[in-house]
N, C-alpha and C positions, 0 to 999 in steps of 0.2 A: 727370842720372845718366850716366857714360860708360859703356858696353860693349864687350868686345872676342868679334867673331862669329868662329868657326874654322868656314871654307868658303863659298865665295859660290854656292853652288846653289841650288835653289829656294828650300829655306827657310830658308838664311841671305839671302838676299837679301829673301822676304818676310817676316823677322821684322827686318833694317834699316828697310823701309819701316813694318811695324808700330808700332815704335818713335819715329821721327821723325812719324808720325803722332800717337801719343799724348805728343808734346812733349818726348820725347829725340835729342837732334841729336850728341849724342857719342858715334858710333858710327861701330867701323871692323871691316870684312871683314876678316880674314887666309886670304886661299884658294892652298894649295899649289901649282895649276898655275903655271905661267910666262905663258901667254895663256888666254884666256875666249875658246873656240871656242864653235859651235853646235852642237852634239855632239849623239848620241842620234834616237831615232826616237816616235816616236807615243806619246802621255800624253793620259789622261781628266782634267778636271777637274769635278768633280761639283757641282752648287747649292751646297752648303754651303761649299765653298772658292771656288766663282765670288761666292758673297753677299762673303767677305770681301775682296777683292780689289776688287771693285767697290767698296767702301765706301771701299776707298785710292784711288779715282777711276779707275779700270783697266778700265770698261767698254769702252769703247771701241775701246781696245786689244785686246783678247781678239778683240772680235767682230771685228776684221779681220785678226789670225792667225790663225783657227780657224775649226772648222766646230760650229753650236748641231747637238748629237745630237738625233734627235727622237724615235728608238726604240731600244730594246736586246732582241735576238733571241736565242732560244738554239735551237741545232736539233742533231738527230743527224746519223751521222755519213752518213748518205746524203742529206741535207739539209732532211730533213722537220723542218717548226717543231715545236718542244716548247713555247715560253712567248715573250711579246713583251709590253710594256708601253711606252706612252710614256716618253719621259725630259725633263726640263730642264722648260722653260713648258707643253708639253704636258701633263705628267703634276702639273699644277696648281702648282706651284713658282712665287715671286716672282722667281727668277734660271735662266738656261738653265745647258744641259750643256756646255762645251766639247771638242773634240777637236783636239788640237793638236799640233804638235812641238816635244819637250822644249825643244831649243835658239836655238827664237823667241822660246817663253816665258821661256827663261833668259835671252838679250840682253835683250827687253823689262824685264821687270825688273832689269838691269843698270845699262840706260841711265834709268832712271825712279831708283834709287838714287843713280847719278852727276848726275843735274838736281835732285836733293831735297839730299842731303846732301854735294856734291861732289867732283869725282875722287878725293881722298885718300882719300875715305870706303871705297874697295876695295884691298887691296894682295897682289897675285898676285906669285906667287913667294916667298910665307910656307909652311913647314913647320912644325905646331909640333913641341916634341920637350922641353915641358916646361913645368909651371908652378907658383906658390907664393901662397898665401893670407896675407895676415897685413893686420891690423886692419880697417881697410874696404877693402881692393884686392885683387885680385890681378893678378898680374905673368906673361904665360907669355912664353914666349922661344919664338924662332920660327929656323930655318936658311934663309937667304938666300942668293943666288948671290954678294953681298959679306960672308959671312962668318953670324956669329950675332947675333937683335938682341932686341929686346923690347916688348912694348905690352904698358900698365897699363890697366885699369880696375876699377869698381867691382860688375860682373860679368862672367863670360865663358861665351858659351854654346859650344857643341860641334853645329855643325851640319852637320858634313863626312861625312856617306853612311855606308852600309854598314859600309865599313873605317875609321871614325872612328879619328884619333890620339887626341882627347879620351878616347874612350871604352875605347882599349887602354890609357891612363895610368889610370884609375880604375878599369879591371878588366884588371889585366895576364894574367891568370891565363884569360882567356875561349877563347883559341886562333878559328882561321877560321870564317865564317859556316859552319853545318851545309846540307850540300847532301840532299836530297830522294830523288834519282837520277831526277828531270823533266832535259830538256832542251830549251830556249827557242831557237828560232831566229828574227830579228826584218827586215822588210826593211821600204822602203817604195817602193812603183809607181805608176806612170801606166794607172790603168786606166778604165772605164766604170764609171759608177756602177751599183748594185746597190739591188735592193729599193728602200726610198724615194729612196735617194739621201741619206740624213743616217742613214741607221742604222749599229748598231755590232749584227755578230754574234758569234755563238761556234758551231761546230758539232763535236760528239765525241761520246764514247764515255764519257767520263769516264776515260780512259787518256789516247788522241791526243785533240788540240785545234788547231781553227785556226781566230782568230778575225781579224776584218779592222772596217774603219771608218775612214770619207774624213777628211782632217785639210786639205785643200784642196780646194775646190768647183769652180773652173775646170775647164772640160773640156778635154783629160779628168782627172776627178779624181786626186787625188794620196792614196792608201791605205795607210793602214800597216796591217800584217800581222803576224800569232807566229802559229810552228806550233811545236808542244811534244809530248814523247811523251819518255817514258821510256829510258832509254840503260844499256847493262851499262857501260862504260867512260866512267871517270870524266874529268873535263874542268878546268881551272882555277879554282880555287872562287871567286867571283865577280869572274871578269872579264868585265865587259858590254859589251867592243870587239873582240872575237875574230873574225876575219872568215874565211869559209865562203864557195864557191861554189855556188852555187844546186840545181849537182846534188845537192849535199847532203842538201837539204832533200827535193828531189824526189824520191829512193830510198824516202822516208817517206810523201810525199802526192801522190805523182803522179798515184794515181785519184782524187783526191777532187773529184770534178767534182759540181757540183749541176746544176739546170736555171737558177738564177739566181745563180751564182757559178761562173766558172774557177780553180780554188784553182792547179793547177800554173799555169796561164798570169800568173797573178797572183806566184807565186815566181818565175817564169822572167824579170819585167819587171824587178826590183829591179835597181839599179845596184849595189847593195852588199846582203849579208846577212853578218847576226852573229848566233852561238852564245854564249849564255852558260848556266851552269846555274841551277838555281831554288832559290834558297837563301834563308834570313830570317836573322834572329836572334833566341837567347831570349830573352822579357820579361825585362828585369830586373827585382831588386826594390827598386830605389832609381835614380834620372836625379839627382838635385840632391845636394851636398854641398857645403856652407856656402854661397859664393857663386859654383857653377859649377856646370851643368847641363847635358843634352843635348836635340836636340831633331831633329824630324823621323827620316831612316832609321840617323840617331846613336844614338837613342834606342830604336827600333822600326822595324828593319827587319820587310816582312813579304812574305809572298810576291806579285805580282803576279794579284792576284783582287779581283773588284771595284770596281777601278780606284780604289784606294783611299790610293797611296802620295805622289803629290805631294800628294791633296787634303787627307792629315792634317797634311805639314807647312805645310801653309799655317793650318793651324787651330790645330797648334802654334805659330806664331810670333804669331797674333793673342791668343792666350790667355795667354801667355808677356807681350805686353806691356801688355795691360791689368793684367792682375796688378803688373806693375811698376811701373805706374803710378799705382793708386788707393791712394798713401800708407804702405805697407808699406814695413817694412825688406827688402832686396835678399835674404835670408835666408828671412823670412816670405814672402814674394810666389813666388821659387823653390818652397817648400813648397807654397803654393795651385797653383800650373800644376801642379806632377805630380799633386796632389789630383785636381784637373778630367780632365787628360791621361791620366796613366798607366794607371789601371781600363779606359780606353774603347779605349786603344791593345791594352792587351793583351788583353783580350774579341776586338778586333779580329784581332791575329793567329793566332788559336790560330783562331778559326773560318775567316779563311785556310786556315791545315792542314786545316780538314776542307771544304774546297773550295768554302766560303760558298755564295750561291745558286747555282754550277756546278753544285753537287750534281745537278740535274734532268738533267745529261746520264749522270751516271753512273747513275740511277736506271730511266731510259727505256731504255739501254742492259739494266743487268740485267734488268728485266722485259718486253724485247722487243728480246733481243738482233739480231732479223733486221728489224730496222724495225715499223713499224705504219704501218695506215688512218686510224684515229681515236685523236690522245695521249691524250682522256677515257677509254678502254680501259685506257688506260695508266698515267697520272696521272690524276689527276680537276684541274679548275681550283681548289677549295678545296687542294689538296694545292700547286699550282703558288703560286698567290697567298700562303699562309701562308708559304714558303720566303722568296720574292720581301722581302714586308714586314718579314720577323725578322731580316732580314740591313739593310735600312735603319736599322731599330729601333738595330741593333747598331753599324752605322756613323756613327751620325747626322746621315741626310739622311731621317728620316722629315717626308714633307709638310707637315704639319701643324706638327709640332715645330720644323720647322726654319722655317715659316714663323712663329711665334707667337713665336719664343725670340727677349729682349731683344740688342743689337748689341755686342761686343766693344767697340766703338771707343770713344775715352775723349777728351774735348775735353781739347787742351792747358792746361796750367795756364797 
């Protein structure tokens, strides 16, 4: 079966490797930029997307760009813990948590696509700006710095971000990601470790937010950081490369010192910081039409909570190929991945909106606006734990489940 993927980012690239994995070799990336930098700043990937990635033999790989998270902390905003739980093999998981940077893991599977399926297999400097269905192909046309060209296959997925062209050609009518009025500021520093030394915190109010977590272990480690807080003036609706000087940041969090966190000194080290605003997009009610689909934050963007956005397109792209794979018309199989996809992505975003398990800072906040002694005053642990659990339920990296549930991967024909 040939494919033609629109965007070589995370999860056009892990739904190439998906693919060639379940014994389709005819496939080619078409990704808009002109060069494949390492762009971006600090990304979680969670058991359930480190399970499939390993299973494309990428163990290895991972655990020597990244850091295995070992716990995830939430605390208010004067730094008092609210909820901490293991993560990855601690918190009883077959696969760890990864913490990494976007654009290692994007090379990484670059160059793992290019040794699998060969250079051709990627072609930067493709626009699309259009395509036509008819019998068993389709055909999109693509804008090139030599002019206008075309790649056929037997399906084409739409895996190019946020501002998808696939997905403005199938809903023209959609207009800009809807912004929130949150404002994201994101850097990464050379600091001391903290608390374990492999945790990832969040500390607020449930308004302001600043959450940090090592993505390089060497000392001294290398941190990435978002501090977010609400903005009256509106900013470029999602551009995630806007670049901010530090004082910026610092007007908003410059007291937020804890006893074991410097938050300014931590903003003050960034060699770079970027502003971008916090925007998703809405479920749609349909990804697939005949033999073209979308996939990853094509399909479902959602807001950064949870850590939840590279690890579903990687789930997209595994579920996408097995479906493709086990004998179905390219039609029918399209139909099954949004079956599987769709309900769990958008379950997924919309509790986003209501701030998934963050909620506990805006909770402890309300009901003890000036801090607390003791959070069981506050929250009780039944109250912390059920939040914690219904938001895994809802993601699908519950333990259990996700330890028990049969493996996407599909031995080549």
């Amino acid at each position: 079966m040939s494919v033609v993927i629109v965007g070589a980012g995370i999860g056009g690239l892990a739904t190439a490797l998906s693919l060639h994995a379940a014994g389709m070799t005819e496939v080619v990336i078409a990704e808009a930029a002109a060069e494949l930098r390492p762009l971006g700043v600090g990304i979680n990937l969670l058991p359930h997307a480190v399970r499939e990635l390993a299973e494309l033999g990428l163990s290895d790989q991972l655990a020597g760009i990244g850091v295995a998270t070992g716990e995830l902390a939430y605390h208010n905003r004067y730094g008092s813990p609210i909820w901490s739980e293991p993560r990855g093999l601690r918190a009883g998981y077959r696969w760890p948590q990864f913490s990494v940077h976007r654009g290692r893991l994007q090379m990484l599977l670059l160059a793992e696509v290019r040794r699998r399926l060969g250079e051709a297999a990627v072609r930067p400097g493709h626009t699309l700006t259009g395509f036509h269905q008819e019998g068993g192909t389709v055909s999109a046309r693509f804008a090139t710095a030599g002019g206008e060209t075309e790649l056929t296959g037997e399906v084409l997925i739409g895996a190019d971000g946020i501002h998808s062209a696939l997905r403005a050609l199938l809903y023209p009518d959609e207009g800009p990601p809807p912004w929130n009025g949150l404002v994201l500021w994101r850097g990464v520093s050379r600091a001391r470790p903290f608390l374990s030394g492999r945790s990832m915190i969040m500390a607020g109010d449930g308004t302001a937010k600043f959450v940090a977590y090592p993505i390089q272990e060497a000392a001294p480690s290398l941190v990435n950081w978002i501090a977010e807080r609400p903005m009256d003036e509106a900013v470029a609706r999602g551009d995630w490369n806007r670049p901010v000087e530090p004082a910026e940041v610092l007007r908003h969090f410059g007291d937020w010192r804890f006893d074991w966190l410097d938050v300014p000194g931590l903003i003050s080290a960034a060699e770079a910081v970027y502003e971008y605003p916090m925007v998703d997009r809405d479920p749609l009610p349909r990804w697939s039409h005949g033999r073209v689909t979308l996939l990853g934050d094509a399909a479902h963007a959602m807001y950064p909570i949870g850590s939840n956005g590279a690890s579903q397109a990687v789930l997209d792209a595994r579920v996408l190929a097995y479906e493709l794979a086990v004998g179905r018309s390219p039609e029918q199989a399209l139909c099954a991945y949004e079956e599987r996809r769709r309900p769990v992505t958008t379950a997924l975003c919309l509790a986003n909106r209501s701030m998934g398990p963050e909620v506990v800072m805006r909770i402890a906040h309300e009901r003890a606006p000036g801090g607390f002694t003791d959070i069981e005053d506050v929250i009780p642990a039944a109250e912390r734990e059920g939040i914690a659990a219904a938001y895994k339920r809802t993601a699908g990296f519950d333990p259990r489940l996700l330890n028990e549930r049969p493996s996407y991967g599909v031995a080549p024909a």
